[in-house]
C-alpha positions in Angstrom: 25.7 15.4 15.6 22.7 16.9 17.2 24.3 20.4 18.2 25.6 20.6 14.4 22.1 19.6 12.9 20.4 22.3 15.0 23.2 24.9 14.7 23.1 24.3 10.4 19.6 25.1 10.8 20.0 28.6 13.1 17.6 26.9 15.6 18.0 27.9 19.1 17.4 25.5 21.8 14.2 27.4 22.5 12.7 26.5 19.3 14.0 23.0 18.9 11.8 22.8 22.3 8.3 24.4 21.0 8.7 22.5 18.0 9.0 18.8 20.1 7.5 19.7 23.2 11.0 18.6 24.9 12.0 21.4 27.5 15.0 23.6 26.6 16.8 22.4 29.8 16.6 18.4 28.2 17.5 19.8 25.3 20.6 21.4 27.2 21.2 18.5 28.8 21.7 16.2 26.1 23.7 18.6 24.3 26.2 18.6 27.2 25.8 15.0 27.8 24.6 15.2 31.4 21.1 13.1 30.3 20.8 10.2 28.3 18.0 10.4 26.0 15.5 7.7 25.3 15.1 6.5 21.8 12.0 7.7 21.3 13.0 11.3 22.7 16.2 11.4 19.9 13.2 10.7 16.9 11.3 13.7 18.3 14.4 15.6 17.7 15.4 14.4 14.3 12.0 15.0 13.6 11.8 18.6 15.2 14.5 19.4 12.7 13.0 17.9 10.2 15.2 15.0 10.2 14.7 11.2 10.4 17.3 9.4 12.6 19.2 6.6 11.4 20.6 3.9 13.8 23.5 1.5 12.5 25.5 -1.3 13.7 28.4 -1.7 11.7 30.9 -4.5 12.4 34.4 -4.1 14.3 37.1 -4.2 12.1 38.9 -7.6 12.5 41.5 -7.8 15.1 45.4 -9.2 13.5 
């Protein structure tokens, strides 16, 4: 979801990092799943994008 927000926006990596202050290689990471990102770090994203991030837990569908 990330890599397609950022990519709908024709924001590099690069930018994404000036405008949160995370480095390009995080960035990198994350995108290629290699680093988990704190909480916190995925709201400075969102918000890099001008995005707000949303967190849900939605209930298993019931087991027959």
């Amino acid at each position: 979801a990330m890599i397609k927000a950022r990519k709908e926006q024709n924001l590099t990596q690069k930018e994404l990092s000036e405008r949160t202050g995370i480095t390009q290689a995080d960035i990198s990471r994350i995108e290629n799943g290699t680093r988990n990102p704190s909480l916190n770090m995925i709201k400075r994203l969102a918000k890099g994008m001008g995005m707000r991030l949303k967190l849900e837990f939605i209930p298993e569908p019931e087991k027959k």
